[in-house]
N, C-alpha and C positions, 0 to 999 in steps of 0.2 A: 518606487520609494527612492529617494533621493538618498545621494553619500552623508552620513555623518561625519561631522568633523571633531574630531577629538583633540584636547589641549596638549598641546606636546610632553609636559609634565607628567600628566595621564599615561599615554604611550607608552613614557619609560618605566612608570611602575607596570602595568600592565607584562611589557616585554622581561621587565626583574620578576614578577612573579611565574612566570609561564616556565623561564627558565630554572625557578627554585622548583617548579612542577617535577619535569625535566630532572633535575638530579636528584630530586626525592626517588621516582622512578626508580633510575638506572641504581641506586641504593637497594633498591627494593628487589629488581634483578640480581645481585650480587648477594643478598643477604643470605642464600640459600646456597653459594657457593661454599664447598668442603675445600680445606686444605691438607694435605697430606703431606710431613714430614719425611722425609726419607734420607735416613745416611749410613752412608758405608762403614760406621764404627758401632753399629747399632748389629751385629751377627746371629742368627740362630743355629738352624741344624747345617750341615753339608748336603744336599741332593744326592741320593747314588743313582736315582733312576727312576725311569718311566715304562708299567712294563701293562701284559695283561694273561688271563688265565689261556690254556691251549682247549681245554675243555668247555665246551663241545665241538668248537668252530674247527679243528685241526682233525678230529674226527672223520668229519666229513666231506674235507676237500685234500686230505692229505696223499688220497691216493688216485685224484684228478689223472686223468690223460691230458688233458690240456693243459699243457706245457706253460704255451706262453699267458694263459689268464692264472693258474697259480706262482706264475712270476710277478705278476701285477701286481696282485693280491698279497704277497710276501713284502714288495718296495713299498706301495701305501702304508704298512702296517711299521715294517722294520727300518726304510730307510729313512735315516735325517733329513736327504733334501728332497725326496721324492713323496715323502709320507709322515708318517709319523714320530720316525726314531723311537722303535722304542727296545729298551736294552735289557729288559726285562722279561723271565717267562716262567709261569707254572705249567710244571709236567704235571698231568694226573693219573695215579698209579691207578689203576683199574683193579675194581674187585673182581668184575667178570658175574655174571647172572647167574642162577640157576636155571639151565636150560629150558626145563619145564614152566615158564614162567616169561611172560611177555608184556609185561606195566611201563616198559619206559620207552620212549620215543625213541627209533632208532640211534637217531647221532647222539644220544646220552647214552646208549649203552658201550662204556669203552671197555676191551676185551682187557681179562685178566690174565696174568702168567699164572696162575695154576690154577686151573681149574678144577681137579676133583683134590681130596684128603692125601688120597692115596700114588698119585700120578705123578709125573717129573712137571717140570717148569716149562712152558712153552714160549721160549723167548722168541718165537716169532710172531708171538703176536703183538697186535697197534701200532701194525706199522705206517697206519695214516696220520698218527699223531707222534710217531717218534721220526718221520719224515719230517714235518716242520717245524720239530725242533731242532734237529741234526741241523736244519737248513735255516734256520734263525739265527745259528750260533755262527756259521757261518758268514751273515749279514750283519754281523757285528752285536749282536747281544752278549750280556756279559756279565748279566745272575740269574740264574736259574735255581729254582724250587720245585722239590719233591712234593704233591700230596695228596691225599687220600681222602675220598668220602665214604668211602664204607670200605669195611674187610671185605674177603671173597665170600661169597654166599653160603658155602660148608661151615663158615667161621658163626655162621650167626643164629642170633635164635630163632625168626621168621624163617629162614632158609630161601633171601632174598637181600639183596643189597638196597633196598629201597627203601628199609626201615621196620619199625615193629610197634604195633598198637595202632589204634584208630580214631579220627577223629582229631586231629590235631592236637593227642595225647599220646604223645609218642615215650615208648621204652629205651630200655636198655638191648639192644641187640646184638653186640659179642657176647659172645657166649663165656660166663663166668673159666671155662677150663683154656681158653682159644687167645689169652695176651699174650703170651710166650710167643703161641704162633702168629699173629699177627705181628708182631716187632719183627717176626724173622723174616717175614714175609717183605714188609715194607723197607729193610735191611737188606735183604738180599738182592729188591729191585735195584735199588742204590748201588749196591756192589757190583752189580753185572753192568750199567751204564757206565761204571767207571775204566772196570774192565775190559766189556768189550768194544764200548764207543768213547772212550775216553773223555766222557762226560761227568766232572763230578760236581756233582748238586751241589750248592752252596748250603741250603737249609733241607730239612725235611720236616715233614708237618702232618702227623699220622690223623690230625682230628680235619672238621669242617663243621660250623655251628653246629658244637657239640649240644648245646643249651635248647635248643629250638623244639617246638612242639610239633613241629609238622616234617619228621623224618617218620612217618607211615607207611605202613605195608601197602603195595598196591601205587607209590607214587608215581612219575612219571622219571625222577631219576634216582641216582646215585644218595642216601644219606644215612646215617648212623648218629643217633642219640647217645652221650654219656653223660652221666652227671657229675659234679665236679670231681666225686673222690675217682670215680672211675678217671676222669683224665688224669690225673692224678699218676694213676697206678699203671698206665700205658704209656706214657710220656715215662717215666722212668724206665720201665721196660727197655724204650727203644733207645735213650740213650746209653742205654748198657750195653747194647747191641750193637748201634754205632761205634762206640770205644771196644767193644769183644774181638769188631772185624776191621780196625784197624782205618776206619773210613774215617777223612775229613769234612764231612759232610755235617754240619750244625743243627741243633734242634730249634724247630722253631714253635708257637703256640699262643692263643686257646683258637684263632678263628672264630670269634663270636660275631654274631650279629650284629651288635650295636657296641659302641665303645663304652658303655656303660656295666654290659655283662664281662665284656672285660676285663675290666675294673674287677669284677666281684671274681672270674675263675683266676683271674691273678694273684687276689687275695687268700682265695683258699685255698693255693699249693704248697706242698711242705718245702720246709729248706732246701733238700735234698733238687726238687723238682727245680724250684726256681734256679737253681744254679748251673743247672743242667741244660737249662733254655740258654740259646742266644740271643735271640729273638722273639722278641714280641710282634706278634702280628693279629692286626685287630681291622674285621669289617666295620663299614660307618654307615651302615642306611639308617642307624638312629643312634640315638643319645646325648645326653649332655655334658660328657667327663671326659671329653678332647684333653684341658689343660691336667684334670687330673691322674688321667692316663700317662702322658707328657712325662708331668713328676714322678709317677712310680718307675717309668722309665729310666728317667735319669740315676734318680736314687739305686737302683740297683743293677746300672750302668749296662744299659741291654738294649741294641738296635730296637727301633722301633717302625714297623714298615704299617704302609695301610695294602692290606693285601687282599681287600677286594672289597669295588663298590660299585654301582650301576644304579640306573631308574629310567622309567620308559611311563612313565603316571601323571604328566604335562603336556600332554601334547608331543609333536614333533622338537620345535624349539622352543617350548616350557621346559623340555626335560635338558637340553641344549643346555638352558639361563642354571635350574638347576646342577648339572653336573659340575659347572664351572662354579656356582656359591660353594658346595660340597670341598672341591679341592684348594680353593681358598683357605676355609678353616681346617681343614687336613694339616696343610702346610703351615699357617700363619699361628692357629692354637694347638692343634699337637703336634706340631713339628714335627714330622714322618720321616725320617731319611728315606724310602721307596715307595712308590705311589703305583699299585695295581690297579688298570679298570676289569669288571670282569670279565668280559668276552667281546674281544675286539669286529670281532662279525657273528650277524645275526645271519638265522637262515628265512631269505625273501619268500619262500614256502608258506610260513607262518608271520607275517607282517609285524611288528609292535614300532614300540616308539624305543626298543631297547638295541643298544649296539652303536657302533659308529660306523660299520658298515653293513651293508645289505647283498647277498648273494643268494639263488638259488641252489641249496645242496641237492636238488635231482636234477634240475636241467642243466647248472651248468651254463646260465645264462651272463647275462651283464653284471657289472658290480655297482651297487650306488652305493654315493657317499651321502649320510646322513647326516644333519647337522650335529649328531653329538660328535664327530670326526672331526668341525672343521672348531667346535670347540675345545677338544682335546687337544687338534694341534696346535691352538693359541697358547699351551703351557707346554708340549711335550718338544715342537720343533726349538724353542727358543729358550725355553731353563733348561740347560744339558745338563746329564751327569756330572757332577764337578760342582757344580753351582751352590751358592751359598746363600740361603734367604735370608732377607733384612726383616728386621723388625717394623714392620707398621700400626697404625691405629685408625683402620680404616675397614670394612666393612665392602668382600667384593674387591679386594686389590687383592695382588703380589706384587712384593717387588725382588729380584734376584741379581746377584753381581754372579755373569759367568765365570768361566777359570780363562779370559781371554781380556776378562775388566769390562765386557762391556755390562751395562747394564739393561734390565729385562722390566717395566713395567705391565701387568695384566689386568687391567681393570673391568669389571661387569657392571652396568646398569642393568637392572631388573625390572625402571619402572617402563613408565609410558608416557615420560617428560624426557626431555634432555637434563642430563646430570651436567652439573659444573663443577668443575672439578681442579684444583691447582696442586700440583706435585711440585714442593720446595725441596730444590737439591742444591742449595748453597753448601751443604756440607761437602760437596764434592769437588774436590781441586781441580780435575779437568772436565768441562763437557765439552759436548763441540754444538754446533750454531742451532742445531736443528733436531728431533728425533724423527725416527721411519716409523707409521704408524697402519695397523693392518686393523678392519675390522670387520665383525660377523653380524649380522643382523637376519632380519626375517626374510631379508630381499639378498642378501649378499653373502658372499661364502670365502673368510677371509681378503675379503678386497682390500688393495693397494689403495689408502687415503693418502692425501696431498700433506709433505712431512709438516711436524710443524714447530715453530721455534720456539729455544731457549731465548727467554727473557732475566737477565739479572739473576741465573739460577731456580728459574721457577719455570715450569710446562703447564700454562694454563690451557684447561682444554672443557669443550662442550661435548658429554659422549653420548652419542645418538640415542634415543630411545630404546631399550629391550637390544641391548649388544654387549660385546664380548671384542674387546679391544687389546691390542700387544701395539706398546712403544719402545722403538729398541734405541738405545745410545751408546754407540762406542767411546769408550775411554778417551782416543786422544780427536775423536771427532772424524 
């Protein structure tokens, strides 16, 4: 077939319309582009920190021989440029078992300082978990919390620390005559840290999802059911004890489950109680009352910590994408001044998708890093203590101005497209040419991406599919 010839007139409509094709197109590309506002007069909470619970992981490699792998294991965890930075740590006071009794996995059973009614105090014991804390504090940690999942086993009604009733109809297990001695109990561990290790707790925290139906006899760890009036009436307790024995050490409270029961055990506490808290501290594996948590916070002018949250129920890095949506809205709708995960290693014995890090606690063997580590350290190496969150409306960001001016961008995509994405910071007097941009995906583990630049105030950016991204920008560039 022979060339057609076409009238030149033809041509240029042709070439005009192809071109109007052409940027209908690239329109249509863009249209799904998000903008994200961000300015520095836009403030929320201050940051005090990134921390995680010592129980169960401290348990069980605290009294290691292997020197230099529980060195490792300490800098991953605790150091800012080696690991994680995190400045944060819950001690857990141990109730201690009743001997005759064997329901909970070794590395959950953490020993108690008194053992019998009758007997003195056994301060030598836990000393696998009071090694790494002694030794965290050391590595620059710098709030530490007291707390408690169950009384000692004499105290309770089962005559086991694991709970009371069945079926994930769990009781009341202090024993109606045993508050008195429990506040002294959980008072006096306080008093003796401070005394003889010159550690004094910032908060103490006598409950742990008080509310939950599955603190049953026979469990595998540590828990104790109260219902609202009962916390109530041990939370006062212990801060009378606190102020009896002359300890600065703060109450903290409810530890619920979901930021929603929160809600509800913070409403139902008398005046007396609520004033006697410092701290509110609320788990988030569920609910919907982030902002209105928030407000009651403010309104009754009381730190507000998330002191403990985890998930291992997505896969490897399903639960990765997750952890990182979770401390999004932690941060961005309840504003948290301190952000707990629960247990910063898992034991590789029992595999899951939970933890950031992986060790064997018999052998003793190698340590992996899981991806919920390397998305942990996409918030924990890069918003320091200090740090101040900005206000966003976005979905899957932070953004934070360190105490140093630099600025801290964290953004998640969750899908299984590339997200387009523009951060407008004209409101910012200085940036400089370019940001450093780090990202996690399913194939990469925090990888060095190619920086990329400031445009007229604005960081337009395509973020890879199913990743977890930090754009850092110094103030004066």
């Amino acid at each position: 077939m022979g060339v057609v010839e076409l009238p030149f007139a033809m041509m240029i409509i042709i070439c005009c319309g192809m071109l109007a094709i052409f940027a209908l197109a690239g329109q249509a590309s863009e249209a799904g582009r998000e903008t994200v506002r961000v300015d520095p007069r836009q403030r929320q909470q201050t940051l005090e920190g990134w921390g995680t619970s010592l129980c169960w992981w401290a348990n069980a490699i605290g009294e290691w021989r292997d020197e230099a792998t529980k060195a490792r294991l300490m800098d991953l965890v605790f150091d800012p440029e080696k690991g994680l930075g995190l400045n944060i740590v819950r001690y857990n006071i141990g109730g201690g078992e009743n001997p005759s009794h064997d329901f909970m996995w070794p590395w959950r059973a953490v020993p108690g300082f008194k053992p019998d009614p009758d007997g003195p105090y056994r301060w030598e014991a836990d000393p696998a978990q009071r090694w790494v804390l002694l030794e965290s504090i050391e590595r620059g940690v710098t709030i530490t919390e007291a707390f408690s999942n169950s009384p000692p086993w004499w105290m309770t009604v089962s005559g086991s620390v694991t709970g009371n009733g069945e079926q994930r109809q769990a009781k009341e297990n202090l024993r109606d005559d045993m508050y008195d001695a429990f506040a002294d109990y959980l008072t006096e561990v306080v008093k003796h840290y401070r005394d003889r290790h010159d550690v004094t707790f910032d908060t103490l925290s006598p409950l742990n999802e008080p509310s939950a139906p599955w603190w049953t006899l026979r469990n595998n760890q540590e828990g104790c059911h109260f219902s609202a009036d009962k916390q109530d009436i041990i939370l006062a307790k212990t801060a009378e004890d606190l102020a009896r024995k002359g300890l600065a050490t703060r109450l903290s409270a409810p530890e619920e489950y979901s930021v929603d029961e929160t809600v509800d055990a913070w409403q139902s506490y008398g005046a007396e109680t609520r004033q006697a808290l410092s701290q509110i501290n609320t788990h988030t594996y569920s609910g919907d009352g982030r902002a209105a948590l928030m407000r009651l916070a403010r309104e009754a002018d009381k730190r507000l910590y998330v002191s403990e949250y985890g998930n291992g129920i997505h896969g490897e890095f399903g639960s990765a994408l997750e952890l990182a949506r979770v401390i999004c809205l932690d941060l961005n709708e309840l504003q948290c001044q301190g952000w707990v995960y629960w247990q910063a290693v898992g034991n590789l014995d029992r595999p899951t998708d939970w933890h950031a890090i992986h060790v064997s606690y018999s052998r003793r063997g190698d340590i992996e890093l899981k991806k919920q580590y390397w998305a942990l350290l996409h918030f924990t190496r890069y918003i320091r203590p200090g740090s101040v969150i900005l206000s966003v409306s976005a979905d899957d960001v932070v953004a934070a101005l360190n105490p140093d001016g630099e600025l801290v961008l964290v953004a998640t995509n969750r899908e299984a497209a590339d997200r387009a994405l523009t951060f407008d910071l004209s409101a910012f007097p200085h940036l400089p040419a370019q940001a450093r941009w780090f990202a996690t995906t399913e194939t990469e583990d925090h990888a060095s991406r190619p920086p990329v630049a400031v445009q007229e105030g604005r960081l337009n950016l395509r973020l890879p599919p199913r990743s977890i991204n930090t754009f850092l920008l110094p103030e004066n560039g």
